[in-house]
ZAMARGU-4260 file (C-alpha; in steps of 0.2 Angstrom, whole numbers, plus 5000, padded with zeros to 4 digits):
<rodrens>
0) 5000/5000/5000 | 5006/5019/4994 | 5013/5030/5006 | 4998/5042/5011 | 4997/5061/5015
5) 4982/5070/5024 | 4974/5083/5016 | 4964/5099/5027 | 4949/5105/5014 | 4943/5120/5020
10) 4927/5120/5009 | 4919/5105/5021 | 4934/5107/5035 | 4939/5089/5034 | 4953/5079/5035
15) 4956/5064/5023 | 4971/5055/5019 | 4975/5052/5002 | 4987/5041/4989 | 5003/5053/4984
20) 5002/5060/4967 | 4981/5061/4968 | 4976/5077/4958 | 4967/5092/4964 | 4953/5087/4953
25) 4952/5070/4956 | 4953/5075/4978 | 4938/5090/4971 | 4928/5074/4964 | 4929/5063/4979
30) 4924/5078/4992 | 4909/5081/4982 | 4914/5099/4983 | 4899/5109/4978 | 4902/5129/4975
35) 4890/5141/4967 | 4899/5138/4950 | 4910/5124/4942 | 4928/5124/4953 | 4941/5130/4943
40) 4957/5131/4952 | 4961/5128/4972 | 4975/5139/4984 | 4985/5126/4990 | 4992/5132/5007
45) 4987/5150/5002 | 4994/5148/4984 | 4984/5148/4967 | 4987/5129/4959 | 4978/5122/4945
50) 4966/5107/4947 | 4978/5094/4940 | 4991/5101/4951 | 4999/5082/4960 | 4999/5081/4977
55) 5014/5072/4987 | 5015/5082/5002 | 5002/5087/5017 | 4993/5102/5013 | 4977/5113/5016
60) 4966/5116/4999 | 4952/5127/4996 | 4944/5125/4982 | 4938/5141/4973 | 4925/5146/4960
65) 4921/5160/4948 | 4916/5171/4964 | 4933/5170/4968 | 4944/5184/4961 | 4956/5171/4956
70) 4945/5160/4950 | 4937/5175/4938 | 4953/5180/4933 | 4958/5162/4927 | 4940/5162/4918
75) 4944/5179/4908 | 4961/5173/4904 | 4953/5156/4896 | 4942/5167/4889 | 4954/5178/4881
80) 4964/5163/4873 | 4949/5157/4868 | 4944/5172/4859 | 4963/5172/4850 | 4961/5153/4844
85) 4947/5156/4834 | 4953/5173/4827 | 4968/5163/4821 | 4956/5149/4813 | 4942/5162/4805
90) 4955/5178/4800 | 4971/5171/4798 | 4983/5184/4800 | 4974/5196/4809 | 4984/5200/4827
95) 4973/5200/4842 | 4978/5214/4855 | 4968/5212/4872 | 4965/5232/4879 | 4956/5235/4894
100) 4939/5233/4902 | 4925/5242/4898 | 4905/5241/4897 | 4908/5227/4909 | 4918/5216/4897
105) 4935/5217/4890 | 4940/5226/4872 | 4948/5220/4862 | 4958/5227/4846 | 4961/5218/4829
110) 4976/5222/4821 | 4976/5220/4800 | 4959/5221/4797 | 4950/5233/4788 | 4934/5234/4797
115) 4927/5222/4811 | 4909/5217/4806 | 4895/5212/4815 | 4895/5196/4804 | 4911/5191/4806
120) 4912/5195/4826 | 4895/5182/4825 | 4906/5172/4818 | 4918/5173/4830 | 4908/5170/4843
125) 4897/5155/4836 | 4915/5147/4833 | 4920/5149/4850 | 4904/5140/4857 | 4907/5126/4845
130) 4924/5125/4854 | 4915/5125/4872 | 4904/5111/4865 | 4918/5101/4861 | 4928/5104/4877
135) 4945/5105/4871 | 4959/5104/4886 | 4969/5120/4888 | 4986/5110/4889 | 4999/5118/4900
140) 5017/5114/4897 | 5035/5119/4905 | 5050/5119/4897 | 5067/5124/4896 | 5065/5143/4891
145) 5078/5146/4877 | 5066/5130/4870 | 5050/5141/4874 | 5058/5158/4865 | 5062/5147/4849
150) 5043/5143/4851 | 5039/5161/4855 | 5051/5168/4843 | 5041/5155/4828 | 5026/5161/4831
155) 5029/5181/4830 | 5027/5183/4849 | 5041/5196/4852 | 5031/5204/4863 | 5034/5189/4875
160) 5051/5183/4871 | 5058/5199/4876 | 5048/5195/4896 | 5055/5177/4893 | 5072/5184/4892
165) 5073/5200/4902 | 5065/5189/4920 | 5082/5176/4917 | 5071/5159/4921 | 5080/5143/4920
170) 5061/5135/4914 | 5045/5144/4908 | 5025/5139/4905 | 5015/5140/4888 | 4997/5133/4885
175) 4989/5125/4870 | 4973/5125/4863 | 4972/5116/4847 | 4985/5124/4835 | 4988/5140/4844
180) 5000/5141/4859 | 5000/5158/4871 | 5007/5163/4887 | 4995/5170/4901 | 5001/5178/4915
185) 4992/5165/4930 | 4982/5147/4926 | 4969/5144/4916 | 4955/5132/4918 | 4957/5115/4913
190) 4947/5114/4898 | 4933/5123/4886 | 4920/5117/4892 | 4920/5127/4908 | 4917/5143/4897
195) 4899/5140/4896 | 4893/5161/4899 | 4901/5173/4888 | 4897/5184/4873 | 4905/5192/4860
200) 4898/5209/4853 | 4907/5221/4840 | 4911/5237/4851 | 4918/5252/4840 | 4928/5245/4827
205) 4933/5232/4838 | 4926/5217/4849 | 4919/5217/4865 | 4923/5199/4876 | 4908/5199/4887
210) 4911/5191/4905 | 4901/5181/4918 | 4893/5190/4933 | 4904/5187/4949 | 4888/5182/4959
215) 4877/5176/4947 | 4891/5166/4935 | 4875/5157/4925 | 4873/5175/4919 | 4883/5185/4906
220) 4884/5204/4911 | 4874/5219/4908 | 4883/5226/4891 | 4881/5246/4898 | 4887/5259/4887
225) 4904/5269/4892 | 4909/5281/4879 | 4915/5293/4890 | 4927/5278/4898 | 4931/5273/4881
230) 4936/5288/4873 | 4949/5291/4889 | 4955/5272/4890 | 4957/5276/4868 | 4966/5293/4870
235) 4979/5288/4882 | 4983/5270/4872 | 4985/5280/4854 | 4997/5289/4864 | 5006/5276/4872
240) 5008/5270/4853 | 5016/5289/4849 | 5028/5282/4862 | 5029/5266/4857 | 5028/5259/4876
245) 5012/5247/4873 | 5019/5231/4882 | 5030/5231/4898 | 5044/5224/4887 | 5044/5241/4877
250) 5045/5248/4896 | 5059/5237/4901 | 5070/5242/4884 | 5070/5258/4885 | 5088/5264/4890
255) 5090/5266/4909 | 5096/5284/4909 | 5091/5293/4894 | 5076/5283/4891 | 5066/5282/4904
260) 5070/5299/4910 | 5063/5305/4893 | 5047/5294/4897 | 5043/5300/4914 | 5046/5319/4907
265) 5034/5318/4894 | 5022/5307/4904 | 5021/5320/4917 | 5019/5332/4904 | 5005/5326/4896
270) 4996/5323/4914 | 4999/5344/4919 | 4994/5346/4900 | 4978/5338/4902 | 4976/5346/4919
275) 4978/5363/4912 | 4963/5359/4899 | 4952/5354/4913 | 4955/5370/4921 | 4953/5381/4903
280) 4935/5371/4901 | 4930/5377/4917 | 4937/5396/4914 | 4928/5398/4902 | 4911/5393/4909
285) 4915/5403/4925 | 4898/5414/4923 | 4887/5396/4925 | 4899/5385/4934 | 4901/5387/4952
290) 4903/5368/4959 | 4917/5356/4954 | 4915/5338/4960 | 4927/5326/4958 | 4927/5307/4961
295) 4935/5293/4960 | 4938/5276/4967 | 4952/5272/4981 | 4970/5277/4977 | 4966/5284/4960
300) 4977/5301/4965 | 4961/5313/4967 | 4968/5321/4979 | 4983/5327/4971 | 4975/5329/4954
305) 4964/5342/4964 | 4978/5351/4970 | 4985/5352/4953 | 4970/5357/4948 | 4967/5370/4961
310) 4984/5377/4954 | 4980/5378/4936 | 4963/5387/4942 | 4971/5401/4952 | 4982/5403/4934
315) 4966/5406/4927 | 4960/5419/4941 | 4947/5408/4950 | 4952/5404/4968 | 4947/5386/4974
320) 4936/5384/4991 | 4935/5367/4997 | 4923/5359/5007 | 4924/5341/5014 | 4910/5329/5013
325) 4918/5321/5029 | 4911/5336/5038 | 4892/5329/5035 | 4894/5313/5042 | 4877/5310/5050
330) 4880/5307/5070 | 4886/5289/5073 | 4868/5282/5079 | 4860/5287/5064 | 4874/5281/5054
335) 4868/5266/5042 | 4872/5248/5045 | 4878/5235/5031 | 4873/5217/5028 | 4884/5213/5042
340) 4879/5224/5054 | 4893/5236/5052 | 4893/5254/5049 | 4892/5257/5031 | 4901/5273/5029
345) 4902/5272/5011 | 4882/5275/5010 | 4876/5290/5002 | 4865/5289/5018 | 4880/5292/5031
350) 4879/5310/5025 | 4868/5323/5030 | 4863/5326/5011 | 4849/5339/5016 | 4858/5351/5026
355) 4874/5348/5012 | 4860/5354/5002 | 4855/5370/5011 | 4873/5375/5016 | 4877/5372/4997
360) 4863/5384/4990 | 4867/5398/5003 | 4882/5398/4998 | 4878/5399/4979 | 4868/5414/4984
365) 4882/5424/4991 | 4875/5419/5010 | 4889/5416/5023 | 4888/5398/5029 | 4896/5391/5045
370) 4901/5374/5040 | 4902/5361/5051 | 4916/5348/5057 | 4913/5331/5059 | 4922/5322/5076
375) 4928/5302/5072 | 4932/5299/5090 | 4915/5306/5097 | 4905/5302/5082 | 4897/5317/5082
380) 4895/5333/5071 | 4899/5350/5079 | 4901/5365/5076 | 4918/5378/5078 | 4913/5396/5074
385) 4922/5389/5054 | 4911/5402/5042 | 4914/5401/5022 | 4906/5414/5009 | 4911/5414/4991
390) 4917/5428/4983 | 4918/5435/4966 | 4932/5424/4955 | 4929/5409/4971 | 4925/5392/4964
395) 4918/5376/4977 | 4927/5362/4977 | 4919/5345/4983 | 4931/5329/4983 | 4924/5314/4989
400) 4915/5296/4982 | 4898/5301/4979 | 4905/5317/4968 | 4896/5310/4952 | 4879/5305/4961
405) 4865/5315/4956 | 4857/5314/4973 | 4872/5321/4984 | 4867/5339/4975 | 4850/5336/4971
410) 4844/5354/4973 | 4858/5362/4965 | 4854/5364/4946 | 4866/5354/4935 | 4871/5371/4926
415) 4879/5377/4941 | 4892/5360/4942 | 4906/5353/4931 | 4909/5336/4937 | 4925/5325/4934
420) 4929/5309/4936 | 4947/5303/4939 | 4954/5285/4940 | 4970/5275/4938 | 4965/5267/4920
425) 4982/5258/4917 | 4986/5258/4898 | 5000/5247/4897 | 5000/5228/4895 | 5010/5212/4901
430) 5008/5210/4882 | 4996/5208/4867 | 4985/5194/4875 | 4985/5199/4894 | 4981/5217/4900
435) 4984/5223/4918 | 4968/5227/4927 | 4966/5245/4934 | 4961/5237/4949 | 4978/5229/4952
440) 4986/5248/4947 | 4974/5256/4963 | 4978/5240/4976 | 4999/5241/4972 | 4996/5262/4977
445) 4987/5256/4991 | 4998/5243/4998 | 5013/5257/4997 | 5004/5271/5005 | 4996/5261/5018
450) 5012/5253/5025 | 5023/5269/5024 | 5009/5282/5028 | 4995/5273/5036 | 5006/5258/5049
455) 4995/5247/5038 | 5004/5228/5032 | 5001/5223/5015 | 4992/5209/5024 | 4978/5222/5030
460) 4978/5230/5016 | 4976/5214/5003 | 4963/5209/5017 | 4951/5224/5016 | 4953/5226/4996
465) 4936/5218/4991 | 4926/5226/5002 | 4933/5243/4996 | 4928/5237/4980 | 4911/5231/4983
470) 4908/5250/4990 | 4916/5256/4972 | 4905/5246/4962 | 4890/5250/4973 | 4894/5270/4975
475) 4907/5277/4961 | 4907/5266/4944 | 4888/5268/4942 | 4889/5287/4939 | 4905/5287/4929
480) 4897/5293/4913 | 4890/5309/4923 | 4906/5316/4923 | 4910/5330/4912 | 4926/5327/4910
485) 4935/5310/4914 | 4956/5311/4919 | 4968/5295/4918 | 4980/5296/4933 | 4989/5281/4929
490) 5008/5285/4922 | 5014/5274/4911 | 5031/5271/4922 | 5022/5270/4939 | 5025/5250/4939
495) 5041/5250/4936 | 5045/5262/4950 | 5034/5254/4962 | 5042/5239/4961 | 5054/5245/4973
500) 5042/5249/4988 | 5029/5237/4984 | 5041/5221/4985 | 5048/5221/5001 | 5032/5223/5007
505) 5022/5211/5000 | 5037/5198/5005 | 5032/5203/5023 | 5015/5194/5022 | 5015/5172/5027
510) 5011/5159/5018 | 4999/5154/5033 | 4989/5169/5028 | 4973/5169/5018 | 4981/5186/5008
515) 4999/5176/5004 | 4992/5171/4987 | 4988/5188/4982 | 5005/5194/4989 | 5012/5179/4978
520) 5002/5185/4961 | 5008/5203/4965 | 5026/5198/4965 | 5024/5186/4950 | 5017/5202/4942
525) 5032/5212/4946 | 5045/5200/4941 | 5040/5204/4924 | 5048/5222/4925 | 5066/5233/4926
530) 5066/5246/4940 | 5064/5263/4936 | 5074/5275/4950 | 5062/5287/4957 | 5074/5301/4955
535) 5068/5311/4939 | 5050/5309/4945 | 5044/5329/4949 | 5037/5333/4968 | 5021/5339/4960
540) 5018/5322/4952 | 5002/5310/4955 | 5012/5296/4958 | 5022/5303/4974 | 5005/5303/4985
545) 5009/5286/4989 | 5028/5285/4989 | 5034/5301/4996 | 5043/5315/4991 | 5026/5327/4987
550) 5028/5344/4988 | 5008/5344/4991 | 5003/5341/5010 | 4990/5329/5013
</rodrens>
């Protein structure tokens, strides 16, 4: 009899021993492990593995699902592949570039095609279910890399040969499907047959790769018109292609001193550019405008971009008065609770949005207002003798989440507000066929400036990351299109700088911690790029709100 190890699933929290080498899959199958959707992967002592991952040692599995961030990323990355297969099979040729997310999917460019038609995007998509049908396995391999470039090399992928070469690693992984090989930064699912929700729709002159609903994964997701989110996410990646920095191996070539030094010169030029045109807009409907409200989801810079902003403004001759929405808190007993009985302070409710209201349109009518403060210790709003009354060339400024929601100003008429939404909306790629979410540009900020600002471990922060972003989803991304205006504060260098101060930190967090395997993904990430010194990066810049070296106070 074989030589046994005991397994901890956490999904049923049992023990059971089981024969060395027995699969994830096969250990899933015996455990009867029922999830809300198919299982698609399992963390392995806090670390992502496939399902045919062989198991010789003892170990704690979870088994995870599409509701699972992992598990969702894994699905979009099958997806994606799946998508590039049967664009090799219907327009050979064309190059697949996979952009960003938008309209609750992921864009996608084709590259060598005149026009993308609704016919042959139906195409597409009816080829790509005949593929599901069939449930074709996703087959992973590892070999010797300088094998794996030849392939890569073969194959035109010199977007990923340069990676291959520039992380120095003794083997490296590639997947097949069919005829088509790819590279994917993380696992995928074992076959096409798990792909069962998905659609494909034309989107601009390109395609839109529409994804599963988290909670309700039997469910493809609303397709909700963005062309505000679009047009930004489209203006900053034509401009990366003036620059030709697209892919992090464009990033990593650059020379080390002229290069990049060049890169984070113009980048920063283009942000104050952009800035200064916000500011012109709003001169020159100084007569009407009277409020501007700014948004944006966590570490996406509004804080700095407002003081940039403030500064182009008083270039203009109108002088910025800010007021805080933290200031309106209701008291702490009329504070709303959450579906776990905690304080929801990310409710529109938490505020006292009446008497925001009335302060707001005394103001407007040259009335001097004494504005309250809000105490966090006590819990309690009071009141310090703090008056405020605008004067002639004096503009409100109101920063906070519910900046876009028509509701937190619902007595002030829209003619009087210019509203702008600002967000880290990365526009670089690993490469072609795997794009870097903005929510993983917004977490890395975060994990920076909570350890060296906030005492905050990466661990805490990696902990409390999804319920920051159930609050975005509920409270900003719904009102994105209201903005007039929308601003990318992502810099096309920032990674690379990062890399630094992000590291070392994420290598404090234990492999006996639920968050290790998104510390782990993190570092995989990061591996990928050459640091960039910090030393040409200008005090005013967005980028040094969470590193240091501001010239801003915050």
């Amino acid at each position: 009899m074989g030589q046994k190890v005991k397994i901890k699933c956490i999904n049923n929290n049992t023990y059971t021993k089981y024969s060395r080498g027995i699969t994830l899959a096969e250990i899933a199958e015996d455990q009867n492990i029922q999830l809300r959707s198919k299982v698609l992967g399992a963390l392995v002592n806090n670390k992502l593995e496939k399902l045919p991952f062989e198991v010789f040692n003892p170990l704690t599995v979870e088994f995870i699902d599409i509701t699972n961030p992992d598990g969702m990323r894994m699905y979009i990355r099958s997806l994606s592949f799946l998508l590039y297969h049967a664009i090799e099979n219907i327009l050979p040729g064309v190059k697949l570039r996979v952009e960003h997310s938008v309209s609750k999917g992921v864009y996608c460019e084709l590259q060598g095609i005149e026009e993308v038609t609704v016919e042959k995007v139906a195409e597409i998509a009816e080829y790509m279910r005949n593929l599901v049908q069939q449930d074709l396995p996703f087959v992973h391999y590892k070999k010797e890399t300088e094998k794996v470039i030849k392939l890569f090399k073969k194959n035109g992928f010199v977007d990923k040969v340069g990676l291959l070469e520039s992380r120095g690693e003794s083997y490296s992984s590639y997947y097949q499907l069919g005829d088509s090989i790819g590279s994917f930064y993380g696992y995928l699912v074992p076959s096409t047959g798990y792909l069962e929700v998905f659609d494909v729709n034309k989107y601009y002159n390109g395609i839109l790769l529409q994804i599963p609903k988290r909670f309700e994964p039997e469910v493809v997701e609303d397709l909700v018109i963005q062309n505000k989110m679009f047009e930004i996410f489209q203006e900053y990646s034509n401009w990366n292609k003036v620059l030709d920095v697209t892919n992090i191996n464009d990033l990593n070539e650059l020379d080390q001193t002229n290069g990049t030094e060049q890169l984070i010169k113009v980048s920063e030029a283009l942000h104050e550019k952009k800035i200064a045109q916000i500011a012109d807009q709003i001169t020159a409907q100084r007569d009407r405008v009277k409020i501007i409200l700014i948004s944006g989801p966590s570490s996406s810079g509004k804080t700095t971009f407002s003081k940039r902003l403030a500064i182009q403004l008083l270039v203009s001759g109108l002088y910025p008065k800010t007021i805080s929405l933290d200031d309106y808190f209701v008291d702490r007993d009329n504070t709303p609770k959450d579906e776990n009985g905690d304080y929801d302070f990310e409710a529109l409710e938490a505020l006292d949005i009446e008497q925001f209201n009335q302060d707001l349109s005394r103001l407007l009518k040259g009335e001097e207002v004494e504005i309250p403060k809000f105490s966090f210790e006590k819990g309690q709003r009071y009141y310090d003798g703090s008056k405020m009354q605008l004067e002639q060339n004096q503009i409100l400024v109101i920063e906070g989440i519910h900046g876009l929601n028509p509701k937190l100003t619902h007595t002030i008429p829209d003619t009087f507000k210019f509203k702008i939404y600002a967000s880290a909306l990365t526009a670089i790629n690993i490469d072609d066929h795997n794009r870097i979410p903005t929510t993983d540009n917004r977490l890395i900020r975060r994990i920076v400036r909570d350890y060296r600002y906030r005492n905050y471990s990466a661990e805490e922060t990696i902990s409390r990351w999804q319920s920051v972003r159930r609050g975005e989803d509920k409270h900003i991304f719904p009102y994105q299109e209201e903005a007039d205006v929308m601003f990318n504060t992502a810099l096309l260098y920032e990674f690379a700088v990062l890399k630094h101060y992000a590291e070392p930190i994420l290598l404090e967090v234990k492999n006996i911690k639920p968050e290790y395997a998104e510390a782990t993904r993190l570092l995989y990430f990061f591996s990928y790029f050459k640091h960039i010194k910090d030393i040409n990066i200008p005090p005013t810049s967005i980028i040094r709100e969470f590193f240091g070296g501001s010239s801003f106070n915050y």
